[in-house]
N, C-alpha and C positions, 0 to 999 in steps of 0.2 A: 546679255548678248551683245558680243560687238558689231561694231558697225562696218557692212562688209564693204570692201574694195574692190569694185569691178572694173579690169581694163576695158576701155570703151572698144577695143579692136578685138576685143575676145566675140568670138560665133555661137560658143555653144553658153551664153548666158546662165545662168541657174534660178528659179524664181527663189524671191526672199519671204519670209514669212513678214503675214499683213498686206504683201502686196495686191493691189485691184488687178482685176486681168477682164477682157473683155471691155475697153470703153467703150461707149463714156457708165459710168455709173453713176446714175443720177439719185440713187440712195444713200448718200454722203452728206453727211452733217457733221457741222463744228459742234464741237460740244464742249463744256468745260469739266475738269476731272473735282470731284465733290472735295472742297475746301476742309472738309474735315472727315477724310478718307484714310484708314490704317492700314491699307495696302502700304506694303514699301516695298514690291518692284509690280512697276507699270510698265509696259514695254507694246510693242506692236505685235499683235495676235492675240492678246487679253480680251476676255469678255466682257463685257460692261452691264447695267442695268440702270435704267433713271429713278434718280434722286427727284422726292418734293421739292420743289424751289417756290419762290414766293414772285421771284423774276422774272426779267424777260428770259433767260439766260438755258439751255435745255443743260442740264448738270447729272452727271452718270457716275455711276463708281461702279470701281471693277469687282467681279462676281468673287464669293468665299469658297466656291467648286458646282463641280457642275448641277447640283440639285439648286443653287443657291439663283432666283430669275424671281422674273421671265426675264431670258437676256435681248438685251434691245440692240447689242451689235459688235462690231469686232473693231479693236483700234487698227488702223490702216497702219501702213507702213509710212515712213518719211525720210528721205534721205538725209533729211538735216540733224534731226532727233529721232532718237529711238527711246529714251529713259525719259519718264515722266514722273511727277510729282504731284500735289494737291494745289489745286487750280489751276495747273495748267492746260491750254487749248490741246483738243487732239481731236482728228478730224475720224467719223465713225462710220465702218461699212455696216449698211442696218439690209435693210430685206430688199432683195433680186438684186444684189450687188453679189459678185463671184471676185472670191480670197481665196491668194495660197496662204494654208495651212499648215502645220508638223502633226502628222500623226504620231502615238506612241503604241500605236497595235497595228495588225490587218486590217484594212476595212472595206469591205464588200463594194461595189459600185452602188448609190443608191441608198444607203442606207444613211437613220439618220446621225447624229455625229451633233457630241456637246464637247464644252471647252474646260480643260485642267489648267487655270492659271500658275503662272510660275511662282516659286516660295522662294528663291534665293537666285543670287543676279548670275548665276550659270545656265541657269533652265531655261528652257523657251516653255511659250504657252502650247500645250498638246490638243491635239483632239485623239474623240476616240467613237467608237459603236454605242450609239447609247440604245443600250438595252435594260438600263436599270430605273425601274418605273420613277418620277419622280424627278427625273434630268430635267432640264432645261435643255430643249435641242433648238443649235445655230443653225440650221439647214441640212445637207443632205449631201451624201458624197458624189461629185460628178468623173470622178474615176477613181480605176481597182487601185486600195494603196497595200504596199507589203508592211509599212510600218518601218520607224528609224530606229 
């Protein structure tokens, strides 16, 4: 995913995925991405789940699909970096924090909604309906989406 360009005199904005909406959200934590992590695309809207650590340090790695939890949060958006790596900082929307998302289906208002990380550095991370027992569900949809 590249990094988008918004002119600052544009009106009708478009939200990005990862971004927080509703401040402040105080369910945001630094976190660090697991030093020996075999994701190779981390990006903003990826799922995460916490790593044992031995430190001070809270360390997450990004989920293998959406059965694969309990997910502890969503990488937020950044206007600086979007592409991450093993160990580096990324700050995590975790619970009563509200993210826009990429759906890949319809999804109902309301319902709940896990995370498809992305496999190759063209994809975005999706969400979808999770109806299939066994998901790890990120929250809940707060409007109707038709899907992209």
């Amino acid at each position: 995913m590249s990094q988008y360009s918004l002119n600052q005199n544009q009106f009708t904005q478009a939200p990005v995925i990862g971004q927080v909406a509703f401040q402040p959200n105080v369910d945001t934590e630094t976190c660090q991405i697991n030093p020996n992590t075999t994701a190779t695309y981390i990006q903003a809207g990826c799922a995460v789940k916490l790593i044992a650590n031995s430190g001070p340090e809270i360390v997450v790695d990004v989920t293998s699909g959406p059965s694969d939890g309990p997910v502890y949060g969503v990488i937020s958006y950044n206007p600086r970096i979007n592409k991450y790596g093993a160990s580096d900082r990324v700050e995590i929307a975790s619970t009563s924090n509200i993210i826009y998302l990429k759906s890949s289906a319809a999804i109902n208002r309301g319902n709940r909604v896990s995370v498809t990380n992305p496999t190759t550095s063209t994809n975005d991370a999706t969400v979808a309906s999770d109806a299939t027992a066994g998901d790890s569900t990120i929250g809940f949809a707060l409007t109707q989406v038709s899907g992209c």
